[in-house]
Chimera marker file (.cmm) of the C-alpha trace (Angstrom):
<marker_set name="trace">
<marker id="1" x="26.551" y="-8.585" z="-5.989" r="1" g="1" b="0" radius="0.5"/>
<marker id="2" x="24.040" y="-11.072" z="-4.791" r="1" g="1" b="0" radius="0.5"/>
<marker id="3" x="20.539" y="-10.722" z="-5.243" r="1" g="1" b="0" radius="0.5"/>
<marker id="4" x="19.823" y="-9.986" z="-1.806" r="1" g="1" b="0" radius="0.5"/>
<marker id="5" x="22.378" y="-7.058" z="-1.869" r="1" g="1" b="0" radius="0.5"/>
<marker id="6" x="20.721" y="-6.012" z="-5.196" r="1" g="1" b="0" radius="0.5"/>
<marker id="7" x="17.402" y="-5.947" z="-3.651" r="1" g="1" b="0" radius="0.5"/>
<marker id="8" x="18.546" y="-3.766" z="-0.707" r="1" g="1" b="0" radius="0.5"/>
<marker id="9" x="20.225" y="-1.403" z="-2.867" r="1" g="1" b="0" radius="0.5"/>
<marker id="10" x="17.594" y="-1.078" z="-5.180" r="1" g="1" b="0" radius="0.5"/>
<marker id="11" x="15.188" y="-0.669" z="-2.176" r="1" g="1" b="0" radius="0.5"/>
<marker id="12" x="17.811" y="1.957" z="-0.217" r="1" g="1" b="0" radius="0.5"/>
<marker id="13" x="18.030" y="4.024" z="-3.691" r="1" g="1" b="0" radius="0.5"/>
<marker id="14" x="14.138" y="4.376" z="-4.029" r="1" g="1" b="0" radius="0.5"/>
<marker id="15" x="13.569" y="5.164" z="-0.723" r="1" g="1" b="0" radius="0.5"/>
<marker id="16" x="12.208" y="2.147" z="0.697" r="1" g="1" b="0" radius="0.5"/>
<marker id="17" x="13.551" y="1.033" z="3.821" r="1" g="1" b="0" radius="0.5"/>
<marker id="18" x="13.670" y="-2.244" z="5.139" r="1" g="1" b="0" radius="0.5"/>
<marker id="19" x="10.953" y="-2.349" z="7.071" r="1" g="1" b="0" radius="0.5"/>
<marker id="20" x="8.860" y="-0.827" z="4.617" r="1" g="1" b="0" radius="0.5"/>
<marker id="21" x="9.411" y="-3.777" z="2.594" r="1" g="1" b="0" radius="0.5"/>
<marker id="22" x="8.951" y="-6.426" z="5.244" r="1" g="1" b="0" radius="0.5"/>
<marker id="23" x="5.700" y="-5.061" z="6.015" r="1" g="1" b="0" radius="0.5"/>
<marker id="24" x="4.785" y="-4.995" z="2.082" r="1" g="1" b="0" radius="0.5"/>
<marker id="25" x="5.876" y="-8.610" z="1.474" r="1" g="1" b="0" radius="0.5"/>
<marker id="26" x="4.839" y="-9.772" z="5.043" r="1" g="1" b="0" radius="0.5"/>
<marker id="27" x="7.573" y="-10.924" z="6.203" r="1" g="1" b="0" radius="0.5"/>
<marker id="28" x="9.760" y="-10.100" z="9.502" r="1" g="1" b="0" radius="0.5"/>
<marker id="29" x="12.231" y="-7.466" z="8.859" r="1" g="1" b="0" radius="0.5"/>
<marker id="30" x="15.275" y="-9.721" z="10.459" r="1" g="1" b="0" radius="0.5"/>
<marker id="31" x="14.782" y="-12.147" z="7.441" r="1" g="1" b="0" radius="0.5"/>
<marker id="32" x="15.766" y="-9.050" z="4.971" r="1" g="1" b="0" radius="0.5"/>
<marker id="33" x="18.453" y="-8.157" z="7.201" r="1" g="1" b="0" radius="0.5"/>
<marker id="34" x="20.354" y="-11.051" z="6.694" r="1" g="1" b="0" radius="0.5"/>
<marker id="35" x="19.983" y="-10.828" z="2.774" r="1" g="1" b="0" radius="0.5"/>
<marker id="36" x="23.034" y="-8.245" z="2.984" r="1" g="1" b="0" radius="0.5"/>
<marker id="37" x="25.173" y="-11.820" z="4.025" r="1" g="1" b="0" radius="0.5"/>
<marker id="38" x="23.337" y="-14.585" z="3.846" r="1" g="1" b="0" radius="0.5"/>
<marker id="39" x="20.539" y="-15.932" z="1.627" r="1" g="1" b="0" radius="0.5"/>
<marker id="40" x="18.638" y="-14.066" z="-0.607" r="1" g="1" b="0" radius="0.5"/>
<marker id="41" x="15.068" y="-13.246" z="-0.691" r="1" g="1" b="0" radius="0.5"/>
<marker id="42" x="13.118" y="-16.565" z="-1.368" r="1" g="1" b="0" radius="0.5"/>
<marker id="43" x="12.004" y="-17.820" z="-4.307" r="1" g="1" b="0" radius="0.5"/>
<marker id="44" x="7.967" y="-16.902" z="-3.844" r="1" g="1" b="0" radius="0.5"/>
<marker id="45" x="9.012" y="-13.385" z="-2.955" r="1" g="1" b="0" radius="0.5"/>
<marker id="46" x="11.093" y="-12.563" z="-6.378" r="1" g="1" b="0" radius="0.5"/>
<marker id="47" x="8.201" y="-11.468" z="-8.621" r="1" g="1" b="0" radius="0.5"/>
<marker id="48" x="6.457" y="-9.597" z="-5.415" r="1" g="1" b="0" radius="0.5"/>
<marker id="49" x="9.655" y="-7.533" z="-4.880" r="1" g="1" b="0" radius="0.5"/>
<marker id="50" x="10.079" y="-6.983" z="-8.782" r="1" g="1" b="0" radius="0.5"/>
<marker id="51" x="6.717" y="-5.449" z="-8.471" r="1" g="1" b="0" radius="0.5"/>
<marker id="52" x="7.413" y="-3.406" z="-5.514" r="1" g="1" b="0" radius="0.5"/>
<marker id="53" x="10.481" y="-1.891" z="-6.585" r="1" g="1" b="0" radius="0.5"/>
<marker id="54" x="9.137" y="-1.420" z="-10.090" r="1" g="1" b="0" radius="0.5"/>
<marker id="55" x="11.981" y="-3.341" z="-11.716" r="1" g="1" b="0" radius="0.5"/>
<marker id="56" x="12.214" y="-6.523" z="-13.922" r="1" g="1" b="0" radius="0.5"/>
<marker id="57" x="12.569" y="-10.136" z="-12.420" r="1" g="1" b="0" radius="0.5"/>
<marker id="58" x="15.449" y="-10.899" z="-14.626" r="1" g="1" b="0" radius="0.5"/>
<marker id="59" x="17.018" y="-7.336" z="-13.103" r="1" g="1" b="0" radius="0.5"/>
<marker id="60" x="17.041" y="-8.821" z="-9.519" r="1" g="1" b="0" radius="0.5"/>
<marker id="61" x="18.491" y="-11.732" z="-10.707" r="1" g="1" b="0" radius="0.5"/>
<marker id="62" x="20.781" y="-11.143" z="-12.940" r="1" g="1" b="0" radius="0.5"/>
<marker id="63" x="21.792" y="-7.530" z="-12.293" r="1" g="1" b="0" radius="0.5"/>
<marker id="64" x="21.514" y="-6.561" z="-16.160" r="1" g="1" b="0" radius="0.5"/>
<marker id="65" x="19.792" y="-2.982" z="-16.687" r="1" g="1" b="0" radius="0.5"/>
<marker id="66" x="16.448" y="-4.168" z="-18.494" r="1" g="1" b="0" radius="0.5"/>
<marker id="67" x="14.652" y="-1.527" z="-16.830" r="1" g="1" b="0" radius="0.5"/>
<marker id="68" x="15.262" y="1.071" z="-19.659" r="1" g="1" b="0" radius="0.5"/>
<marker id="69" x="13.875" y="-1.822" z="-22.497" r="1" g="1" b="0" radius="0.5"/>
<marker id="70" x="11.259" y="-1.767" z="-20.167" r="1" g="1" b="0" radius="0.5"/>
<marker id="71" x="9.883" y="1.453" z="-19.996" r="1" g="1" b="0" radius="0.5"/>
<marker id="72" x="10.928" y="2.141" z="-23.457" r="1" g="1" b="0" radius="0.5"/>
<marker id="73" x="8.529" y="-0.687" z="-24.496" r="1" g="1" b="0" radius="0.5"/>
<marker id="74" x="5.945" y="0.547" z="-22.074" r="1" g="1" b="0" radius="0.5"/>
<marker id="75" x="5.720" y="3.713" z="-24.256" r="1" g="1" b="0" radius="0.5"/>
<marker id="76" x="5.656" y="1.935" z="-27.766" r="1" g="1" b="0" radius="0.5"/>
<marker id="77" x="2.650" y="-0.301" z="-26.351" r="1" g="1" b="0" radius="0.5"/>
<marker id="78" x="0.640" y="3.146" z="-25.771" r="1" g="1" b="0" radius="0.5"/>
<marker id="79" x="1.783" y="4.501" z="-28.626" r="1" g="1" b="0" radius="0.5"/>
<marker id="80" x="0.438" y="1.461" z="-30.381" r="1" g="1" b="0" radius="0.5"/>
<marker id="81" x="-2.614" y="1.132" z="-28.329" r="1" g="1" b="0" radius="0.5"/>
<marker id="82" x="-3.887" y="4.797" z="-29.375" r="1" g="1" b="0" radius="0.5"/>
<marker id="83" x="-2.815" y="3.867" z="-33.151" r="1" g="1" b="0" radius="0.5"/>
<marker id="84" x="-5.378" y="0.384" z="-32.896" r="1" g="1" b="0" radius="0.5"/>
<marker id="85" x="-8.104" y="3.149" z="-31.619" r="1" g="1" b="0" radius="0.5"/>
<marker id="86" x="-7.272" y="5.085" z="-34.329" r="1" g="1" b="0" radius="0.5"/>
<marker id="87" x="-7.671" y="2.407" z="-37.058" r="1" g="1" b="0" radius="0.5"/>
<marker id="88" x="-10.585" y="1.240" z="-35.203" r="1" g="1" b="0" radius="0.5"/>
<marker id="89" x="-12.449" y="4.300" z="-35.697" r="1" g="1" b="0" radius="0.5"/>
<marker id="90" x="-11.559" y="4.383" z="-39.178" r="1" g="1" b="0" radius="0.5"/>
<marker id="91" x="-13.115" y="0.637" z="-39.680" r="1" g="1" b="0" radius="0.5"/>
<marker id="92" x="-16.119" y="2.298" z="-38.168" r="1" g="1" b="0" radius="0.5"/>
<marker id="93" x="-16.304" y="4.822" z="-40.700" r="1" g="1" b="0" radius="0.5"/>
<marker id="94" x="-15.699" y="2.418" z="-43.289" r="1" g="1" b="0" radius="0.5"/>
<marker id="95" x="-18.324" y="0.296" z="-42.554" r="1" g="1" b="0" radius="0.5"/>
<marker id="96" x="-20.888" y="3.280" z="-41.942" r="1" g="1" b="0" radius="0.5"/>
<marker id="97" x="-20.213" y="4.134" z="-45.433" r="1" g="1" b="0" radius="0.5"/>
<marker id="98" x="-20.196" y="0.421" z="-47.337" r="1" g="1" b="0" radius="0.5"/>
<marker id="99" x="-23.685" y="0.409" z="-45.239" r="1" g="1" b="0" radius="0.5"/>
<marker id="100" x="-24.856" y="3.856" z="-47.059" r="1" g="1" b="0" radius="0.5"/>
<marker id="101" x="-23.478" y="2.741" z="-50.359" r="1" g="1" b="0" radius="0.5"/>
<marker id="102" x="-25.045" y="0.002" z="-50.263" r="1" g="1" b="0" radius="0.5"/>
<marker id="103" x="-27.923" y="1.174" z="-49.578" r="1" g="1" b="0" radius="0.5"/>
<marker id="104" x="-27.861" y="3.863" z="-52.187" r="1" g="1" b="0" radius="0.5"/>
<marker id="105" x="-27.022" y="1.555" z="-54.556" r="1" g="1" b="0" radius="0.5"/>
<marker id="106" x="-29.630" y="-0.905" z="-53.941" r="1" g="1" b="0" radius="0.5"/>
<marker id="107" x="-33.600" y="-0.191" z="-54.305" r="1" g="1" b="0" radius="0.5"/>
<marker id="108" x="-33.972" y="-1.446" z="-50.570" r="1" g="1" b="0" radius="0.5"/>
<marker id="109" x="-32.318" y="-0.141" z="-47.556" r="1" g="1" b="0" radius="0.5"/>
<marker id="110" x="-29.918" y="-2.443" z="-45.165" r="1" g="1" b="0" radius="0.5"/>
<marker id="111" x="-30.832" y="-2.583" z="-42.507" r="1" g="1" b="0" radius="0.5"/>
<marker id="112" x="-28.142" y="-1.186" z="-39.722" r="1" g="1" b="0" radius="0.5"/>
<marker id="113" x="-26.457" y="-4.487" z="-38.250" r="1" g="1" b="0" radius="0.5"/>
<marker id="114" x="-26.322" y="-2.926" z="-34.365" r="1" g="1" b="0" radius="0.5"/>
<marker id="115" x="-30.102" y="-2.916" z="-34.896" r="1" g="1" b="0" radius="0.5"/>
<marker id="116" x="-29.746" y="-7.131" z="-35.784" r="1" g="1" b="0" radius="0.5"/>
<marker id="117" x="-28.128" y="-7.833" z="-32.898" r="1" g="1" b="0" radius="0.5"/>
<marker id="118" x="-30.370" y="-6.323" z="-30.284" r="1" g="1" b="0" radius="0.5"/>
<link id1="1" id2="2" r="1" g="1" b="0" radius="0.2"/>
<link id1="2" id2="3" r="1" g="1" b="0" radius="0.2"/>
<link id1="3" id2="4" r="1" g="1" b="0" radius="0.2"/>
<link id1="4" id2="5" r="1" g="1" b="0" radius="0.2"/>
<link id1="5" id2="6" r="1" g="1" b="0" radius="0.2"/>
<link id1="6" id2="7" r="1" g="1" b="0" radius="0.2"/>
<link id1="7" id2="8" r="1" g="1" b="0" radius="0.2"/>
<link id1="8" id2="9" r="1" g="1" b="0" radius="0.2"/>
<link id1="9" id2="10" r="1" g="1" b="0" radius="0.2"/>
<link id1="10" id2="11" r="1" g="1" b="0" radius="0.2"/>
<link id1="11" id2="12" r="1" g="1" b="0" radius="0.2"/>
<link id1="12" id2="13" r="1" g="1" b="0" radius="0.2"/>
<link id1="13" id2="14" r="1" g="1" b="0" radius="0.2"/>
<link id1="14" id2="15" r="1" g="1" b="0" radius="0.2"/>
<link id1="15" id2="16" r="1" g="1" b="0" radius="0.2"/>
<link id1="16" id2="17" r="1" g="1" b="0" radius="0.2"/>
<link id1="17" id2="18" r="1" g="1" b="0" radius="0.2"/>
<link id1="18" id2="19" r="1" g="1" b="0" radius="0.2"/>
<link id1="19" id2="20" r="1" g="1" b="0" radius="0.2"/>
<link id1="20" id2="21" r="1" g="1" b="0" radius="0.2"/>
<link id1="21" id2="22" r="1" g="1" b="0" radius="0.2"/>
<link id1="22" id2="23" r="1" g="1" b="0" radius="0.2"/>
<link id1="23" id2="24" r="1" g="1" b="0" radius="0.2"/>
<link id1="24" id2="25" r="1" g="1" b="0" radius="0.2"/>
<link id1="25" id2="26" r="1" g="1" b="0" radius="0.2"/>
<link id1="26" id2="27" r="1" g="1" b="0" radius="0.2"/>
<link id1="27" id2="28" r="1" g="1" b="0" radius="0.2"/>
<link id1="28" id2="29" r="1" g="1" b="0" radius="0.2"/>
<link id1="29" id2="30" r="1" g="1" b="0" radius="0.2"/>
<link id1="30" id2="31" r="1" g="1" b="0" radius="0.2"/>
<link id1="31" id2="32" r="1" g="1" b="0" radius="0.2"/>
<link id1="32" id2="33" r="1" g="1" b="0" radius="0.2"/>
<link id1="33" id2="34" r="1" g="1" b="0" radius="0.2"/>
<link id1="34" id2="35" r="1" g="1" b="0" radius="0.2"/>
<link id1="35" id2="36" r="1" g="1" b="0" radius="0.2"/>
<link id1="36" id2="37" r="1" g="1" b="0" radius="0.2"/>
<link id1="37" id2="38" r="1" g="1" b="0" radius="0.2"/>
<link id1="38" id2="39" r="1" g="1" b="0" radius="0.2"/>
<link id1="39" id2="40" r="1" g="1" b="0" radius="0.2"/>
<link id1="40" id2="41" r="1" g="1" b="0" radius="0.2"/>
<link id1="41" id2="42" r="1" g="1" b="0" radius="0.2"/>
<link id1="42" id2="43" r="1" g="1" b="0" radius="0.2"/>
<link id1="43" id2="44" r="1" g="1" b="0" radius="0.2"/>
<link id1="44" id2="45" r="1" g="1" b="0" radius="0.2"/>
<link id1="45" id2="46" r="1" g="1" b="0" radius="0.2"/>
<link id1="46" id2="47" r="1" g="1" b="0" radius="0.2"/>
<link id1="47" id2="48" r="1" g="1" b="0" radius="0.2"/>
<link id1="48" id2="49" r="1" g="1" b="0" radius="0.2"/>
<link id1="49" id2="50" r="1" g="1" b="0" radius="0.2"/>
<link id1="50" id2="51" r="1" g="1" b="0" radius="0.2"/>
<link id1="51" id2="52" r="1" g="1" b="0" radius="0.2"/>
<link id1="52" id2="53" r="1" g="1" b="0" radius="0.2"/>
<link id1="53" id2="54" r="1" g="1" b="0" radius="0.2"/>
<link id1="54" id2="55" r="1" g="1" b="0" radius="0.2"/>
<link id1="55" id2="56" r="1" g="1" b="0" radius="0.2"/>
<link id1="56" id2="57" r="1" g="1" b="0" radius="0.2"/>
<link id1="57" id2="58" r="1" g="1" b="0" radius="0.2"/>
<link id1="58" id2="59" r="1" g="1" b="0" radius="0.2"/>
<link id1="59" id2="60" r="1" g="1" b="0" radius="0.2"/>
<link id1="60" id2="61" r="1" g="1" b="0" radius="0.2"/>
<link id1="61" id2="62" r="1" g="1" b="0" radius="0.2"/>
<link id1="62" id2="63" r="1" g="1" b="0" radius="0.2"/>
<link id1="63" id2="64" r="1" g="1" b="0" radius="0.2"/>
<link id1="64" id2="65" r="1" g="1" b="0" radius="0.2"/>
<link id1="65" id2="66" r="1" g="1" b="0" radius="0.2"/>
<link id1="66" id2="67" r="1" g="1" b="0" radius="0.2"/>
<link id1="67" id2="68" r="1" g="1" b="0" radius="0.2"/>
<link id1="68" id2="69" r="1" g="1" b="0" radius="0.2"/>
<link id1="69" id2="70" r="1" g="1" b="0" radius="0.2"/>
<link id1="70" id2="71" r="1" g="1" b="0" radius="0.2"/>
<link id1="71" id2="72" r="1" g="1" b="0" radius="0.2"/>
<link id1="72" id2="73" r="1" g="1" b="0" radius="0.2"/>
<link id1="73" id2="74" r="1" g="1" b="0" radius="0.2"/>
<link id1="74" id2="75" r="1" g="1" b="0" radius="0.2"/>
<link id1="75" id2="76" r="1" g="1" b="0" radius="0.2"/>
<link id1="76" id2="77" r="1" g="1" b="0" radius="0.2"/>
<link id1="77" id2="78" r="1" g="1" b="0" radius="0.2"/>
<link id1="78" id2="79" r="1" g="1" b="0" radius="0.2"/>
<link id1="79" id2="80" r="1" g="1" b="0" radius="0.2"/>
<link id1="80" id2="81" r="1" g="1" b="0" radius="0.2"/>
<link id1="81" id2="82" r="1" g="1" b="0" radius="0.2"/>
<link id1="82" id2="83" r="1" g="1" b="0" radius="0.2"/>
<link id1="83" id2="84" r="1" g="1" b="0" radius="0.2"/>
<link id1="84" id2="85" r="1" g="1" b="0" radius="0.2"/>
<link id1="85" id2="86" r="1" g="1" b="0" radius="0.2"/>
<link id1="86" id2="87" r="1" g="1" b="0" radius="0.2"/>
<link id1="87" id2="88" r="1" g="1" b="0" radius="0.2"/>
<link id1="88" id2="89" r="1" g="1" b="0" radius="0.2"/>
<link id1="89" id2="90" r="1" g="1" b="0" radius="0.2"/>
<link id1="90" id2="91" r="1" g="1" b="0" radius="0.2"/>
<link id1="91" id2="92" r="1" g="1" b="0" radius="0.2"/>
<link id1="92" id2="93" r="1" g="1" b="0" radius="0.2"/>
<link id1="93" id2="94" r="1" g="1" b="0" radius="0.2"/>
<link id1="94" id2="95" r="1" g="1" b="0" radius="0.2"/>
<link id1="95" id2="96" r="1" g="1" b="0" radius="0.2"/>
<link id1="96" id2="97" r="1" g="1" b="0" radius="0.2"/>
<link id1="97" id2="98" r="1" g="1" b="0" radius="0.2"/>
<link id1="98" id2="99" r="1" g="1" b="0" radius="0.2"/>
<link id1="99" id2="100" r="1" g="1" b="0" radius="0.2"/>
<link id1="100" id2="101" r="1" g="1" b="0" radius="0.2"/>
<link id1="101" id2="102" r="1" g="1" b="0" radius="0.2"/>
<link id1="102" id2="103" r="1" g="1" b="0" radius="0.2"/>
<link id1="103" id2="104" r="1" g="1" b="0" radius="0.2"/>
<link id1="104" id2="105" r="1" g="1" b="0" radius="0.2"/>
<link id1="105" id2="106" r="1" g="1" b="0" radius="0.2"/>
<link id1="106" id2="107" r="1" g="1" b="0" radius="0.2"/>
<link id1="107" id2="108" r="1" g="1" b="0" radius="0.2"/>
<link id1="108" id2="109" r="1" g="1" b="0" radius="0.2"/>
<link id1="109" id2="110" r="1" g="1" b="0" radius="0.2"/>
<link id1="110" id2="111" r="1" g="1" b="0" radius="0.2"/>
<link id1="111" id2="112" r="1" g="1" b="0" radius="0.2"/>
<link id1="112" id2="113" r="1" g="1" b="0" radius="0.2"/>
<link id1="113" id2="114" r="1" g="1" b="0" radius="0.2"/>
<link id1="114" id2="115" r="1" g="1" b="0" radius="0.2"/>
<link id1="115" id2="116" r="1" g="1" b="0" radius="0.2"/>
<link id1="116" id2="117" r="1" g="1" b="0" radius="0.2"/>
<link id1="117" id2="118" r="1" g="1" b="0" radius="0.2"/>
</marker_set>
């Protein structure tokens, strides 16, 4: 399968028709015709059509299923994302508390270091 016949089959399955996605990537709808036998899409329109059919560039190209690493990855870097939130609250906490120990443990109070910077 060429890459043009990938793209129109990726396009077809998701609902986008052809002149949906001449319109999106400005182009005349003709030019995506002829991607069925001739030439695929050009070069400058690859990582424009990845986008627009939510797929990877190396999936266009190449044909191999990435998309499932893909979304599987998308998940892990939320999952990780709301873990550094987590841990960043906890620093917070820390910090409050080294500050209130501190000051406890010392005759004169620290002063609060958000106040410094202002």
């Amino acid at each position: 399968m060429t890459v043009g016949q990938r793209v129109l089959k990726i396009a077809k399955d998701k609902g986008i028709t052809q002149v949906a996605l001449a319109k999106k990537l400005g182009i005349d709808q003709s030019a995506i015709s002829l991607w069925k036998t001739r030439n695929g899409p050009a070069l400058d329109k690859i990582v424009p059509l990845a986008e627009i059919l939510d797929v990877s560039i190396e999936y266009l190209l190449t044909g191999k299923n990435v998309t499932k690493i893909v979304k599987s990855d998308k998940r892990e870097i939320g999952r990780l994302e709301g873990r550094i939130e987590e841990l960043e609250k906890k620093i917070k906490e820390c910090k409050e508390q080294n500050r209130e120990l501190i000051e406890k443990l010392s005759s004169t109070p620290v002063a609060d270091s958000r106040q410094n910077r202002q």
